[in-house]
FIVEX-526161 format. One line per field, with one value per atom (N, C-alpha, C): x negated, y, z negated; residue number from 0; atom name. Coordinates in Angstrom, 1 decimal, decimal comma. Last residue first. Example, Ala and Ser with C-alpha at 12.3 -4.5 7.8 and 13.67 -1.06 7.14 Angstrom:
<guses>
c1	-12,8 / -13,7 / -12,9 / -13,2 / -12,3 / -13,2
c2	-2,2 / -1,1 / 0,0 / -5,7 / -4,5 / -3,3
c3	-7,1 / -7,1 / -7,9 / -7,8 / -7,8 / -7,8
loke	1 / 1 / 1 / 0 / 0 / 0
mike	N / CA / C / N / CA / C
</guses>
This chain:
<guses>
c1	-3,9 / -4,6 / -6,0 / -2,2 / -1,7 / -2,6 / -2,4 / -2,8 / -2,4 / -1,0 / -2,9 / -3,1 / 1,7 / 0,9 / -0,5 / 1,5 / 2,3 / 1,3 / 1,5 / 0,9 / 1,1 / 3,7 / 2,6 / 1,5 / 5,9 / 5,8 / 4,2 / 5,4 / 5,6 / 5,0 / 5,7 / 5,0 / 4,7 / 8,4 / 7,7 / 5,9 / 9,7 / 10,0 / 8,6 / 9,2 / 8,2 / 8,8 / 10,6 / 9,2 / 8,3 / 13,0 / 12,6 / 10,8 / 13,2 / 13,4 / 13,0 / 12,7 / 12,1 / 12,4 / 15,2 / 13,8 / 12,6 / 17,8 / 16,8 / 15,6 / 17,5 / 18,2 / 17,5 / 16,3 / 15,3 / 16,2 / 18,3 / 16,8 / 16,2 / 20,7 / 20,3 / 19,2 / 19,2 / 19,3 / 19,4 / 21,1 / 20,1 / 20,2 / 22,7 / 22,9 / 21,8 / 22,7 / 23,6 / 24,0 / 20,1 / 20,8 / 22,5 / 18,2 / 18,6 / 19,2 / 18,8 / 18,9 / 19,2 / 18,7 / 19,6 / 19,8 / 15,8 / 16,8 / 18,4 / 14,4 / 14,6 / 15,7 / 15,1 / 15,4 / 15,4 / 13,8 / 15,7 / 15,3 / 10,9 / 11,7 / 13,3 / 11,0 / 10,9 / 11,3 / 11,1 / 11,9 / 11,9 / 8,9 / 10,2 / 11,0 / 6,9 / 7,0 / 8,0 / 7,4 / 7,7 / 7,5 / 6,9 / 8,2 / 8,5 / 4,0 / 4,9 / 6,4 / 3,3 / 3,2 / 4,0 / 3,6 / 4,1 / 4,7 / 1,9 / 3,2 / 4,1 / -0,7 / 0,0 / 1,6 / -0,8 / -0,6 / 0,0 / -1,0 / 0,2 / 0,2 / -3,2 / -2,3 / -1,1 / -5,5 / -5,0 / -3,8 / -4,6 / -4,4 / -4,4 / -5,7 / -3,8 / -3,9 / -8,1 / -8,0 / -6,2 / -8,8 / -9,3 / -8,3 / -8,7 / -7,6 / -7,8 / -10,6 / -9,3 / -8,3 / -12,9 / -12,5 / -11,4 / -12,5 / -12,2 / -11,9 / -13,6 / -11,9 / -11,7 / -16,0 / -15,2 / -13,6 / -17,4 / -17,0 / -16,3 / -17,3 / -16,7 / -16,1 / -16,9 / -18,0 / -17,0 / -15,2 / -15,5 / -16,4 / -15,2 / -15,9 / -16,4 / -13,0 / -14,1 / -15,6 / -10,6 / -11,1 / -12,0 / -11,9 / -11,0 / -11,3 / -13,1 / -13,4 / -12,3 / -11,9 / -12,4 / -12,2 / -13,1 / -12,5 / -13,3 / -12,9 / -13,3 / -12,8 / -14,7 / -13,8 / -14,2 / -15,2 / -15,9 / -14,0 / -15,0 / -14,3 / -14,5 / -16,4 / -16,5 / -15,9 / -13,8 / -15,2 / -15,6 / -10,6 / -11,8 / -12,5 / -10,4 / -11,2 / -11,4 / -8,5 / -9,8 / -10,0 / -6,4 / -5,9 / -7,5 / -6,8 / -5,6 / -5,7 / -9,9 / -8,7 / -7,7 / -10,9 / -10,8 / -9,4 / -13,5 / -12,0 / -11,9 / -15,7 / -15,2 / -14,2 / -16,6 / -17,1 / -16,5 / -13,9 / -14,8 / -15,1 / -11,5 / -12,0 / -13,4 / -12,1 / -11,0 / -11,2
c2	11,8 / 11,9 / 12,5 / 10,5 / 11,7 / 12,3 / 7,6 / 8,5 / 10,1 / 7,0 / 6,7 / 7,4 / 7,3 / 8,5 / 8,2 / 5,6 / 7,0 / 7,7 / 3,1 / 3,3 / 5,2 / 3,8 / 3,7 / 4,1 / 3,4 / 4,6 / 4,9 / 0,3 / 1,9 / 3,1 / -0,8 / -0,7 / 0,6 / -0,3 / 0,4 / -0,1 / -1,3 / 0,1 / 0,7 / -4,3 / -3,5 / -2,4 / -4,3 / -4,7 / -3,8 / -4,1 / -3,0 / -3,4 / -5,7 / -4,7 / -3,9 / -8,5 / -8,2 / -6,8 / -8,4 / -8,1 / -8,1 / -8,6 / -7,5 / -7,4 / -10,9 / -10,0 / -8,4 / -12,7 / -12,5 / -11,4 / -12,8 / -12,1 / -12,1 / -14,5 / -12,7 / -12,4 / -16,2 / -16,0 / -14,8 / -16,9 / -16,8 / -16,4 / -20,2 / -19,0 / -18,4 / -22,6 / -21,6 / -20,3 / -23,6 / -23,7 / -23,3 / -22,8 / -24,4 / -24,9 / -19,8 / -20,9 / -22,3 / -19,5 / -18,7 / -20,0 / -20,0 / -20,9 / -20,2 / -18,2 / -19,7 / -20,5 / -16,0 / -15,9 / -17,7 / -16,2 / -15,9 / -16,0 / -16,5 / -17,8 / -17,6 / -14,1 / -14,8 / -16,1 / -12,3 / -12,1 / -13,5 / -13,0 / -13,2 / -13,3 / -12,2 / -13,3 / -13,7 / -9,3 / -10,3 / -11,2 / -8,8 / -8,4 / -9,1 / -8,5 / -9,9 / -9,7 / -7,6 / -8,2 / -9,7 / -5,0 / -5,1 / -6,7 / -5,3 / -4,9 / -5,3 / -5,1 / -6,4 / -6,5 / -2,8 / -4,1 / -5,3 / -1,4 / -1,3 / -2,4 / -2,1 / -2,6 / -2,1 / -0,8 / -2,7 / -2,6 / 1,9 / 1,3 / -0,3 / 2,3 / 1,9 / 1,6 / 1,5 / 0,6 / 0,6 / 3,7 / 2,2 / 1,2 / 5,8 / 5,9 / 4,2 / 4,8 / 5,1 / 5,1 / 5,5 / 4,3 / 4,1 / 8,4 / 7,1 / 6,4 / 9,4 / 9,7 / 8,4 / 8,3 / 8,0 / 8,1 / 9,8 / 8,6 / 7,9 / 12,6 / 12,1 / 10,6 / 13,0 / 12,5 / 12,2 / 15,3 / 14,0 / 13,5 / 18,0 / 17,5 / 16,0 / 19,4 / 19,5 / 18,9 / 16,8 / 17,8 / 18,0 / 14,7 / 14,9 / 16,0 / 12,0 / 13,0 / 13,6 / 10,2 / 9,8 / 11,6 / 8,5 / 9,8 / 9,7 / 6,1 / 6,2 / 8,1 / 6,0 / 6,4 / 7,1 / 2,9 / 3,8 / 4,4 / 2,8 / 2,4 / 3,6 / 3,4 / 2,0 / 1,8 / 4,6 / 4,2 / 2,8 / 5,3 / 4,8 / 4,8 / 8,9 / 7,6 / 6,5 / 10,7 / 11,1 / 9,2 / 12,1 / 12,1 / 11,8 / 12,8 / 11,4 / 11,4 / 12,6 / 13,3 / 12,3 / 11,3 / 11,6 / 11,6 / 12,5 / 12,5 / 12,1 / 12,5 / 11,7 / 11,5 / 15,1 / 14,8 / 13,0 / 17,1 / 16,5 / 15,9 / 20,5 / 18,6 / 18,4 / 22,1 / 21,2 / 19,9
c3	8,9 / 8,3 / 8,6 / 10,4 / 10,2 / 9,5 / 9,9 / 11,5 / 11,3 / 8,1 / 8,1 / 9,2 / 8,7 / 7,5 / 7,7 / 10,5 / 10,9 / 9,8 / 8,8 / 9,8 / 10,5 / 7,1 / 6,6 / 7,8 / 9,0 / 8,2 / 7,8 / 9,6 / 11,1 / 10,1 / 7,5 / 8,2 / 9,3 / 7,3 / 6,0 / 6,6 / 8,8 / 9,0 / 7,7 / 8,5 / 9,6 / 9,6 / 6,4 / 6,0 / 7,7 / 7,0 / 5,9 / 5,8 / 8,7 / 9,1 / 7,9 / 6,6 / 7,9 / 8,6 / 4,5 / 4,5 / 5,5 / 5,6 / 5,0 / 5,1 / 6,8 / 7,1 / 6,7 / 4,9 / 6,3 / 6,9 / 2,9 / 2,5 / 4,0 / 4,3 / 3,6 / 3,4 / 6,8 / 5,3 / 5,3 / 9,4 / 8,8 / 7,2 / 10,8 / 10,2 / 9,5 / 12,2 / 12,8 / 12,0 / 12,5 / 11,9 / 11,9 / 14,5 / 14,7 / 13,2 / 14,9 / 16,0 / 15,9 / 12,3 / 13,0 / 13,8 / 11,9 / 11,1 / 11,6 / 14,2 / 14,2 / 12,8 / 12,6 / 14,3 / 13,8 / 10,2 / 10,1 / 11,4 / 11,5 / 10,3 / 10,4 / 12,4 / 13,0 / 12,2 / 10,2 / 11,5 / 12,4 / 8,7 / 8,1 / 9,6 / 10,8 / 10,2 / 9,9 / 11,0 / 12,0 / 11,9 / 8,4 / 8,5 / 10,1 / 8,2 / 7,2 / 7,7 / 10,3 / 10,1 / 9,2 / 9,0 / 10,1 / 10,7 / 6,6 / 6,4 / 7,6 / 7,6 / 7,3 / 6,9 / 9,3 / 10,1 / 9,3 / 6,9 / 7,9 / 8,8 / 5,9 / 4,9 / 5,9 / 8,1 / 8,0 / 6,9 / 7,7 / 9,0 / 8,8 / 4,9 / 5,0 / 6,7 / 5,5 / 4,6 / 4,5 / 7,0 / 7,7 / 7,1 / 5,2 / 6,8 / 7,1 / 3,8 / 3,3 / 4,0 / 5,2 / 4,6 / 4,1 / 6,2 / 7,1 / 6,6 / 3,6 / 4,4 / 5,2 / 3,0 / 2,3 / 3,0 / 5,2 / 5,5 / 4,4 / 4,8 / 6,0 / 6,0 / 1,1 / 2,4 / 3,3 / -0,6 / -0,5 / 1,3 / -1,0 / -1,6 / -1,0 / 0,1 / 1,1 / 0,0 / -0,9 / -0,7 / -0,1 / -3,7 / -2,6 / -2,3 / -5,0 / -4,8 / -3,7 / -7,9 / -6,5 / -6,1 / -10,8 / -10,4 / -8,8 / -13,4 / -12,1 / -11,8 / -16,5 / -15,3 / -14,1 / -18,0 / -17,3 / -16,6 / -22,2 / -20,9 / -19,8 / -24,2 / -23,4 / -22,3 / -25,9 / -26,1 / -25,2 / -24,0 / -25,4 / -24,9 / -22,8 / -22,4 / -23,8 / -24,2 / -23,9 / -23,4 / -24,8 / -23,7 / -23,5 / -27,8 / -27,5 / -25,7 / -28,8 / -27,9 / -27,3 / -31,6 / -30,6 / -29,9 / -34,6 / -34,1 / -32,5 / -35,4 / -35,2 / -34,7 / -35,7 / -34,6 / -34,5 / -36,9 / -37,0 / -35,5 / -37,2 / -36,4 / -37,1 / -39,1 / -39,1 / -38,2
loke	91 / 91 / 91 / 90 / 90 / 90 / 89 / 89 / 89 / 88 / 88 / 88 / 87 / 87 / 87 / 86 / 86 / 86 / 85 / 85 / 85 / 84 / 84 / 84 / 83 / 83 / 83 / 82 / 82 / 82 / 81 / 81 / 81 / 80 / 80 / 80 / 79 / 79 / 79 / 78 / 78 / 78 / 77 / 77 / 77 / 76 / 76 / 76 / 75 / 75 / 75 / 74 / 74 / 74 / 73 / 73 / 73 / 72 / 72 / 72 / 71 / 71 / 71 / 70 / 70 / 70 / 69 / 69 / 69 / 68 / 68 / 68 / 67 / 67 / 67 / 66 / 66 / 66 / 65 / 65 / 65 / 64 / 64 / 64 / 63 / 63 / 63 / 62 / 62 / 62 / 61 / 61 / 61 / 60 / 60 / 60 / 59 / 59 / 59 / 58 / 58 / 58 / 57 / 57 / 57 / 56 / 56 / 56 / 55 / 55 / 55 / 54 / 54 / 54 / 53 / 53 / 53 / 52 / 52 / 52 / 51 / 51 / 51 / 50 / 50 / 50 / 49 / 49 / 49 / 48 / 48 / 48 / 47 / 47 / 47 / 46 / 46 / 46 / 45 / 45 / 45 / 44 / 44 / 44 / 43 / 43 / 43 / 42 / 42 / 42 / 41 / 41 / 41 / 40 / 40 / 40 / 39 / 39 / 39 / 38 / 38 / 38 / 37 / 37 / 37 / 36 / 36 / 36 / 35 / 35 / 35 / 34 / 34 / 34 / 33 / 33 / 33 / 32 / 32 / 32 / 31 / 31 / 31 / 30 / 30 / 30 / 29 / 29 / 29 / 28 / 28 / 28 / 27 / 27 / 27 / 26 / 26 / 26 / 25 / 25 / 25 / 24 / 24 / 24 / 23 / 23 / 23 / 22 / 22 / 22 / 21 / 21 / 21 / 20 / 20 / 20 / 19 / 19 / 19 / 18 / 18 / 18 / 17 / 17 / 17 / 16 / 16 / 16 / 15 / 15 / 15 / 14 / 14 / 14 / 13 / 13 / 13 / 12 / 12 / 12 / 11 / 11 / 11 / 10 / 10 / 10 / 9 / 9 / 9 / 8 / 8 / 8 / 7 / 7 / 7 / 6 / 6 / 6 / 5 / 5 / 5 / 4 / 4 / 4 / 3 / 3 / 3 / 2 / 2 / 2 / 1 / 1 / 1 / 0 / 0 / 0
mike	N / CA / C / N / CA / C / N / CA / C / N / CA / C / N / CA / C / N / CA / C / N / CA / C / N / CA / C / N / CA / C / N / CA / C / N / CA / C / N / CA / C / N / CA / C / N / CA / C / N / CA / C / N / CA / C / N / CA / C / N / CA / C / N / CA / C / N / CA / C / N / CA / C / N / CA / C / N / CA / C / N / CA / C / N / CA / C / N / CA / C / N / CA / C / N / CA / C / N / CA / C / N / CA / C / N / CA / C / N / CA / C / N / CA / C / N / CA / C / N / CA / C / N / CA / C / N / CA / C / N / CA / C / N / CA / C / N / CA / C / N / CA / C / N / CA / C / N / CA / C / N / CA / C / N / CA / C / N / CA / C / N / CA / C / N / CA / C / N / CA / C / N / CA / C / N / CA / C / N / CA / C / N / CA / C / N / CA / C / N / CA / C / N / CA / C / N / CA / C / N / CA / C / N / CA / C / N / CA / C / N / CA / C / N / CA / C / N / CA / C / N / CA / C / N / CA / C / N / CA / C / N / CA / C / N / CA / C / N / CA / C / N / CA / C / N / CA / C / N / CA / C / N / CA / C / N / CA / C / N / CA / C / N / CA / C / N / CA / C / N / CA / C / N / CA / C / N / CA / C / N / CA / C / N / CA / C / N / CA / C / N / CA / C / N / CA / C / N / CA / C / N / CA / C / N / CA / C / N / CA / C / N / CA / C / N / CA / C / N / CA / C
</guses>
């Protein structure tokens, strides 16, 4: 009933490479790091963009007399989700 033309709805087209990343007592010492390396910078920048904002709403606060909803928000949710991130790459 199959043929050799048929293909698996859950199968790769033709042509296209897959990636598969190793985990487990499979994957090299140094693949782990690279990955601990790579969310330890994506938490700095997180950290980062959220003392940025923080600081643009601190100064339009000051020589405005009021900051923006979005720097309200979005600077504490930006360095909490920094902290977090940074927490999970060190837990690692």
């Amino acid at each position: 009933m199959s043929s050799s033309s048929e293909v698996s709805p859950l199968a790769p087209a033709p042509g296209v490479a897959v990636e598969t990343q190793p985990s487990g007592p499979t994957a090299g010492p140094g693949e782990d790091d690279g990955r601990r390396k790579a969310a330890l910078k994506a938490s700095k920048e997180y950290l980062g963009m959220g003392v940025g904002i923080g600081a643009v709403g601190l100064a339009s606060a000051a020589l405005l007399g009021a900051a923006c909803p979005l720097c309200v928000v979005a600077a504490p949710a930006f360095i909490g989700l920094g902290v977090v991130k940074r927490w999970q790459a060190r837990r690692r």
